[in-house]
C-alpha atoms as one frame of an Amber mdcrd trajectory, in Angstrom:
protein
  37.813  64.063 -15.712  36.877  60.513 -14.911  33.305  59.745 -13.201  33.540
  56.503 -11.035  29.620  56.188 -10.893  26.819  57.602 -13.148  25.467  61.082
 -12.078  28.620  62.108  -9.832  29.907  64.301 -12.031  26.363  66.067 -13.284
  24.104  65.610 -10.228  21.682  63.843 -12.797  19.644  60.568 -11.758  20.896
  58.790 -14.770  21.454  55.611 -13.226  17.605  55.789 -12.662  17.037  57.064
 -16.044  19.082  54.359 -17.216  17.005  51.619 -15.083  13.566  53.373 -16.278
  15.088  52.918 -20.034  15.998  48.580 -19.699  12.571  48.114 -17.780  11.031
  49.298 -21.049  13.740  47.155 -23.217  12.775  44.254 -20.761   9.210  44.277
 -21.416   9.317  41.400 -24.453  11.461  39.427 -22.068   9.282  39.737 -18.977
   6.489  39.081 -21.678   8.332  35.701 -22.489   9.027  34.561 -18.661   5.339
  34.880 -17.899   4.547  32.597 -20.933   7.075  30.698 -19.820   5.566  30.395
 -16.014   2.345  29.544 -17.487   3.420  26.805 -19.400   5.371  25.442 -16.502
   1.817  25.816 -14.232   0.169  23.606 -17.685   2.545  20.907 -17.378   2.297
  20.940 -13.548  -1.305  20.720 -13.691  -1.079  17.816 -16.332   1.170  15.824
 -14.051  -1.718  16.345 -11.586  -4.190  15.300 -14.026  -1.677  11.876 -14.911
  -1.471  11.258 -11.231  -4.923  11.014 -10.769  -5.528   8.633 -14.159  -2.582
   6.388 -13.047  -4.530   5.776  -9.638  -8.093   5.403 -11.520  -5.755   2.488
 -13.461  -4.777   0.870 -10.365  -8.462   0.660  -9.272  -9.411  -0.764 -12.769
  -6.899  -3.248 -12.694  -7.661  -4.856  -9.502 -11.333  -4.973 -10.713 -10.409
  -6.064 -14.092  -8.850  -9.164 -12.460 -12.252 -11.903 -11.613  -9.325 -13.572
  -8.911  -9.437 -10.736  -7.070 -12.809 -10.318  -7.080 -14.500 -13.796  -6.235
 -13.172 -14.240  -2.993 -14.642 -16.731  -0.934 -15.477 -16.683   3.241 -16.065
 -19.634   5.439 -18.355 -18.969   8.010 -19.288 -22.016  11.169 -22.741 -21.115
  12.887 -21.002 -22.344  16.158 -17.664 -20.855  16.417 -17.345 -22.552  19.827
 -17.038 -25.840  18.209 -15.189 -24.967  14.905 -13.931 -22.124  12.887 -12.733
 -22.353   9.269 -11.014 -19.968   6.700 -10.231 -20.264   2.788  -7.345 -20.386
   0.455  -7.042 -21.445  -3.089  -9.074 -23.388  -4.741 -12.103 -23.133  -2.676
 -15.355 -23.451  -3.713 -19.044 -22.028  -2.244 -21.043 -24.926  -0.691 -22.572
 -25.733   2.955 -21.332 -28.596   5.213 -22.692 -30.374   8.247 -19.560 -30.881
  10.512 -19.584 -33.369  13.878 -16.549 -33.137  15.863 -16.055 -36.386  17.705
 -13.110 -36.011  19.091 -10.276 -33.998  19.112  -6.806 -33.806  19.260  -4.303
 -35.071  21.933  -1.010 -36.060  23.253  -0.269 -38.601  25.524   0.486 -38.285
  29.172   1.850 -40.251  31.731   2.226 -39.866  35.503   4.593 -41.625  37.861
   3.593 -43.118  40.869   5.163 -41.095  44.259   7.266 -44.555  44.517   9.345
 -44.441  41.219  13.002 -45.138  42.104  15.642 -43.855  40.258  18.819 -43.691
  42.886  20.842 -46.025  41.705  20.914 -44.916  38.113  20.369 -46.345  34.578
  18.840 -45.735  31.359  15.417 -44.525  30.784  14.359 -45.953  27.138  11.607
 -43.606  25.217  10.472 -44.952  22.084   7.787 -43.522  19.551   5.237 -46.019
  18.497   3.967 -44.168  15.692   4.715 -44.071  11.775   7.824 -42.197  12.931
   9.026 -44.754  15.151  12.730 -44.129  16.892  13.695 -44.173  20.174  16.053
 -42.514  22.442  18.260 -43.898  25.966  18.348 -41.467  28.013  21.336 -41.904
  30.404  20.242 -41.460  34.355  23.075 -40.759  36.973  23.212 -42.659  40.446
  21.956 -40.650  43.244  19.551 -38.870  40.642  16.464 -37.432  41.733  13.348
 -37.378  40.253  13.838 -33.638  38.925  17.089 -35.068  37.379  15.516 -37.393
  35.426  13.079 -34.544  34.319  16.158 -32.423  33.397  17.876 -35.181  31.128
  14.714 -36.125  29.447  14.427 -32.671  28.471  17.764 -32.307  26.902  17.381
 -35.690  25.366  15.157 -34.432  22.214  13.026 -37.851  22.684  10.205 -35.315
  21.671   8.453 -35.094  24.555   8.547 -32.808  28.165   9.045 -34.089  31.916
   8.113 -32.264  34.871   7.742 -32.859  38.523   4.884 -32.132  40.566   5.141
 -32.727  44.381   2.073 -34.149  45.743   0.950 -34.868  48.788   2.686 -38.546
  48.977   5.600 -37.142  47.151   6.966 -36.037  43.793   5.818 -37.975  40.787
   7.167 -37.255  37.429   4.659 -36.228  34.572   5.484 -36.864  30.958   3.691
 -35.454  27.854   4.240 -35.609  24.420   5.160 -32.689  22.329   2.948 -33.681
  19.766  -0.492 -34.747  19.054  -2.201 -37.401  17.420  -1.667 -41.185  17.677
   1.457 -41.642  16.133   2.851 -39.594  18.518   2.207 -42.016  21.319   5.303
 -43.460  23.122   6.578 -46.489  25.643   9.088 -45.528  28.346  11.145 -48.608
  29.931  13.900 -48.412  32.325  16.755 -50.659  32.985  16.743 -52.392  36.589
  18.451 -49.586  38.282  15.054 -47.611  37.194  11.692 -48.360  38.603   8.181
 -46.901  37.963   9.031 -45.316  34.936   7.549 -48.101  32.998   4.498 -47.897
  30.599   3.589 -49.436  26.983   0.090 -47.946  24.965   0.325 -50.890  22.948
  -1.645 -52.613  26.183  -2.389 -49.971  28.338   0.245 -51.486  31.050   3.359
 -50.403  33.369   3.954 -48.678  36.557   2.599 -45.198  35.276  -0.656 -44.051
  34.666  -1.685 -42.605  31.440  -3.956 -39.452  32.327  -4.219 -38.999  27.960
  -4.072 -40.899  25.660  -2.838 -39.672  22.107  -5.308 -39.797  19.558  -6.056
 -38.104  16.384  -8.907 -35.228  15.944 -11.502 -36.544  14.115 -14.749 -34.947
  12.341 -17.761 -36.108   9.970 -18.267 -33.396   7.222 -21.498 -34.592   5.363
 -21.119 -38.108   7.184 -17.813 -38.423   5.600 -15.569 -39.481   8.313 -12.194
 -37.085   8.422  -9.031 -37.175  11.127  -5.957 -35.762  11.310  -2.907 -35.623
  13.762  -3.770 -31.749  14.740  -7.446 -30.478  15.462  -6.402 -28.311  12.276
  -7.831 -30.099   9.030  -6.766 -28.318   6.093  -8.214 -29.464   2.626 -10.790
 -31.947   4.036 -12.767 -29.721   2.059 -10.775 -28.311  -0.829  -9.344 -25.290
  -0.566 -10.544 -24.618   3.425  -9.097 -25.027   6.806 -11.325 -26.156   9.469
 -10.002 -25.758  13.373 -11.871 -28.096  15.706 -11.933 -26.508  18.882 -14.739
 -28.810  20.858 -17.046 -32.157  20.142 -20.252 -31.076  18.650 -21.915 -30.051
  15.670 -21.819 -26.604  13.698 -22.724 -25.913  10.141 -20.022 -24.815   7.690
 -20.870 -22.155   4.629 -18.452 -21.283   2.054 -19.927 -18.153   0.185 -18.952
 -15.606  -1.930 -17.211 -11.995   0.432 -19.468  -9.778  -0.697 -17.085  -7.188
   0.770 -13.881  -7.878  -1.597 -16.893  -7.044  -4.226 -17.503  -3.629  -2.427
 -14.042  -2.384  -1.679 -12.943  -3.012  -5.623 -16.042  -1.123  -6.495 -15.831
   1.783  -3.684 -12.010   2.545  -4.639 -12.834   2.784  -8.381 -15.776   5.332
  -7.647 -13.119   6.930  -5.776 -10.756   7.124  -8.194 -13.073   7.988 -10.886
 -14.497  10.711  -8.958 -10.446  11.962  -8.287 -10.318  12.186 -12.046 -13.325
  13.860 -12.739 -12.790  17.004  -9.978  -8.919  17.149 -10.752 -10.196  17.823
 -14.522 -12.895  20.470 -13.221 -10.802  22.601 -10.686  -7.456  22.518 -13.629
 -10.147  23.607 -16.532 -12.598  25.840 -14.598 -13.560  29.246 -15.525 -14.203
  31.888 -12.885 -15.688  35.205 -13.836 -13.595  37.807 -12.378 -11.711  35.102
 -10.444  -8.456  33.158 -10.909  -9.711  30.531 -13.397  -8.022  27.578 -13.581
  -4.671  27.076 -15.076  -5.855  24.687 -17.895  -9.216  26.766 -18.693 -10.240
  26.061 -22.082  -7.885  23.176 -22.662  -8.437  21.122 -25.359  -6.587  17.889
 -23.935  -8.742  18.150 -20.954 -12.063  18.722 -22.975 -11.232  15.416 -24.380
 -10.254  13.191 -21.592 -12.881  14.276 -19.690 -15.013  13.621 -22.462 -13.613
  10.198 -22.713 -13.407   9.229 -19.078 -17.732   9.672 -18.928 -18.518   8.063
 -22.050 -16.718   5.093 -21.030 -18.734   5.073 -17.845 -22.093   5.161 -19.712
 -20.486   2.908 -22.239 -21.750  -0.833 -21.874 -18.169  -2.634 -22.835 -17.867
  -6.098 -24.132 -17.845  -8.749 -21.457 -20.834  -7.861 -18.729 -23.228 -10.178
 -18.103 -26.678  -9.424 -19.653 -28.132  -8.895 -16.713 -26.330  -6.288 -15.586
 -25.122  -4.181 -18.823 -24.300  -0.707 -17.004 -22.539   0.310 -13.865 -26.055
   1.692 -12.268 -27.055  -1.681 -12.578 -24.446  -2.306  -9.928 -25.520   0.448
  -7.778 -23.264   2.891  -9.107 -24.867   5.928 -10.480 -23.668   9.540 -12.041
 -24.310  12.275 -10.187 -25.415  15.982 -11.515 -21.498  17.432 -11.399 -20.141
  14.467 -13.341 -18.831  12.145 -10.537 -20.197   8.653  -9.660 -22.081   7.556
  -6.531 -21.908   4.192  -5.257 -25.228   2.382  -3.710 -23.902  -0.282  -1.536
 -27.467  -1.720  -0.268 -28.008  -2.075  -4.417 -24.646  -3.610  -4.826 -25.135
  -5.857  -1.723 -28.764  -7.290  -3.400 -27.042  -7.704  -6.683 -24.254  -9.777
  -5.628 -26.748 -12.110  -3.557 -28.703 -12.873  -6.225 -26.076 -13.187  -8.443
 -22.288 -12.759  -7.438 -20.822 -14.397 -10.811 -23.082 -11.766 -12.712 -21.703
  -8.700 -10.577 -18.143 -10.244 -11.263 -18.426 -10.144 -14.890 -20.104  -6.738
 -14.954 -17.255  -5.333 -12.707 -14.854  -7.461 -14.192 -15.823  -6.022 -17.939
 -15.525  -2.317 -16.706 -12.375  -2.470 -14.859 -10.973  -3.956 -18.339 -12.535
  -0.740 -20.312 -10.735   1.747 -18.042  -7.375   0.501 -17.694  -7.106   0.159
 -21.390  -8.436   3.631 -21.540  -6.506   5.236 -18.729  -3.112   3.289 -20.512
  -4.093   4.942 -23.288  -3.894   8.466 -21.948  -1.199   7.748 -19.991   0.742
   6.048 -22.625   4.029   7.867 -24.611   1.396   8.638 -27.864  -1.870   9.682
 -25.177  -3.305  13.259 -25.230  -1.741  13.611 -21.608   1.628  12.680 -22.474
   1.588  14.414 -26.511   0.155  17.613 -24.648   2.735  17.691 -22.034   5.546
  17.094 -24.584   4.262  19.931 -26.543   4.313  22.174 -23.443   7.838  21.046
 -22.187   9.231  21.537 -26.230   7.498  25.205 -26.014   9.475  25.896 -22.666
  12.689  24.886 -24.119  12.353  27.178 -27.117  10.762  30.044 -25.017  14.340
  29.375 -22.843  16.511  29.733 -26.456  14.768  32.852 -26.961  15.339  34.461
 -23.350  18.786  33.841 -23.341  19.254  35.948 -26.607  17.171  38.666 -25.702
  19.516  38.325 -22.218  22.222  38.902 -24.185  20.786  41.403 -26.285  19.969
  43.571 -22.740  22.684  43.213 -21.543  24.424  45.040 -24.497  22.146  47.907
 -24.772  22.632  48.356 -20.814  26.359  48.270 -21.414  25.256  51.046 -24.465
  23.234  53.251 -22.425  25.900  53.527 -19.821  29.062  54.505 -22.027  26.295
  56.995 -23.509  25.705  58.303 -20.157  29.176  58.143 -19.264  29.951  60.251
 -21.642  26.828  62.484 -21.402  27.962  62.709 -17.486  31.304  63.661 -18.168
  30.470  66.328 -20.662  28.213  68.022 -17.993  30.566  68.194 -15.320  33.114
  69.321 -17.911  30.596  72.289 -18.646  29.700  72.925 -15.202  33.567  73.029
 -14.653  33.896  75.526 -17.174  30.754  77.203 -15.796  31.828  78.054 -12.660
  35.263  78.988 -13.877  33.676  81.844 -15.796  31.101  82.827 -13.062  34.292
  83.472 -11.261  36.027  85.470 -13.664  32.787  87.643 -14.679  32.998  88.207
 -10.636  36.462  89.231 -10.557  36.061  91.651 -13.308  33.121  93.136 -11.466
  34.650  93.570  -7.969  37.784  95.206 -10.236  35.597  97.685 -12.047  33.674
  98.815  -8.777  36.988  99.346  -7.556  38.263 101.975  -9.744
């Protein structure tokens, strides 16, 4: 008799029997997959704790670097007469600044009686160190606003317009450009009149509302122009913008804020460090502790990461040896607090001094945090030892797999068997209980 599913032929639960029997065979492997999911939560929790030291190495880098550390503001006490900004190669020092005069370009006005109807060519020529000049071609019949059209589209390097007054339109020409070597003559040919005018002597048939001239300024006395009422590198490394005659004073000094931020976003940092190590390693009585409770690898970084922030390292200025000397101080659970009035009063009295200090520890924690980040680091060895665990606890679940899965195919020919063998009996069981009945009905019969 053949039994298409366990238990059909006895009425026995032996396909539960059977799944009571592997859960008990499954136990070493269910043993190995939760050694397995721990491990996996260890190296998870080490790629937070990597994370967190690869950020505290960004922070130490950008303070290890004194460039990015000694920037430099310039500041005008009148910002209605100048304003000025840095680049590189500026240096701190204070400047008395005079504008005298800024920046302009020329322009002229036509008289309402120019005359350009019976055509010719307007001649625009640049005085200056560029020199050049340009005909521009004017039809007969033209019109004032002609002439303003072709000048335009002539690229002489100035712009015409046309205003209409009160005696009639008059044609107003300015140069694109300021400073005096952008000033310009205009002469027409005798077909053209009232277009004329030459700077050279102030003369011709238009008026010259501006004249161009060059911005100039006294920094310290020391006379200064320039084509633009921009100056850059009068004073090395600094732009000053003239924006009105008068007098301002000019300060370069030291940003005490580039100072700050470097040294806020390493606290920060540090302090990331620090609590990602706690919350990983803690130990909560009756609680879920943390995944990397106990640790060794974390005992030591940890251990590491303080003593190299209560660690005077080579390079800080004598005056201020440790980082509470820069207002940064540890607090009770391990992290570091940052005192910016105390920071602020250092770097006024000294800024080179806080730029060394700073400077000195941002050098001591990138080595370090490269050094627990790097291939050979307790991070990376103890993550590597973790990962090489998982791989051999995989090798051993896939022969204990295989090892299940042949006792399950055991149990159930066994059962099989056992299954068939009972129905067989019960067959022959109820054959007999039939007989036995038989006999009896027969017998009470007679």
């Amino acid at each position: 008799m053949a039994i298409s599913s366990l238990g059909v032929g006895s009425g026995l639960d032996l396909e539960g029997l059977i799944t009571k029997l592997m859960a008990v065979e499954s136990k070493p492997l269910t043993a190995l997959q939760t050694k397995q999911n721990t491990y996996n939560s260890q190296i998870s929790a080490l790629g937070k704790i990597k994370s967190a030291i690869a950020s505290l190495q960004t922070a130490a880098s950008a303070m290890k670097d004194p460039r990015k550390l000694t920037a430099l503001t310039a500041t005008t006490s009148d910002t209605s007469v100048a304003t000025a900004s840095v680049a590189t190669g500026a240096v701190g020092g204070s400047y008395n600044v005079d504008v005298t005069q800024l920046a302009s370009a020329q322009k002229l006005v036509s008289g309402a009686a120019a005359n350009v109807s019976a055509g010719g060519t307007l001649t625009i020529e640049k005085l200056g160190a560029s020199g050049g000049s340009v005909d521009v071609t004017i039809d007969a019949g033209a019109s004032l606003s002609d002439v303003a059209v072709a000048i335009n589209s002539s690229n002489a390097g100035v712009t015409a317009t046309v205003v209409n007054g009160s005696g009639g339109q008059q044609l107003v020409v300015t140069g694109n450009e300021t400073g005096k070597d952008n000033e310009f003559k205009m002469s027409g040919s005798s077909g053209i009149t009232g277009l004329d005018f030459d700077p050279a002597s102030a003369t011709g048939d238009m008026t010259r509302q501006t004249k161009a001239q060059d911005a100039t300024v006294e920094i310290d006395g020391i006379k200064v122009s320039s084509a633009t009422n921009s100056f850059e590198n009068a004073i090395t490394g600094v732009t000053l913008n003239a924006v009105k005659t008068g007098s301002t004073r000019l300060d370069v000094s030291a940003d005490s804020s580039v100072l700050r931020e470097k040294a806020e976003a390493f606290v920060k940092e540090y302090n990331n460090v620090v609590s990602t190590l706690k919350t990983l390693s803690q130990y909560v009585p009756g609680g879920t502790s943390g995944v990397l409770n106990g640790d060794s690898t974390v005992r030591s970084v940890m251990s590491q990461v303080r003593n190299a922030a209560s660690t005077m390292p080579s390079g800080v200025d004598p005056s201020l040896k440790y980082l509470f000397d820069l207002g940064i101080s540890s607090s009770t659970d391990g992290t570091l607090t940052l005192n910016a009035d105390k920071l602020n009063a250092a770097i006024e009295k000294n800024s080179a001094a806080v730029t060394a200090s700073l400077t000195a520890y941002g050098s001591a924690f990138d080595k370090l945090a490269t050094q627990l980040n790097s291939d050979q680091g307790a991070v990376t060895s103890r993550t590597q030892g973790l990962e090489q665990s998982t791989k051999l606890l995989d090798t051993q679940m896939e022969t204990l797999t295989a090892r299940l899965e042949k006792i399950d195919a055991q149990y159930r020919k066994q059962f099989s068997a056992l299954d068939t063998l009972v129905s067989k009996m019960q067959s022959t069981s109820n054959y007999l209980a039939q007989q036995l009945t038989m006999l009896g009905n027969m017998a009470s019969s007679r």
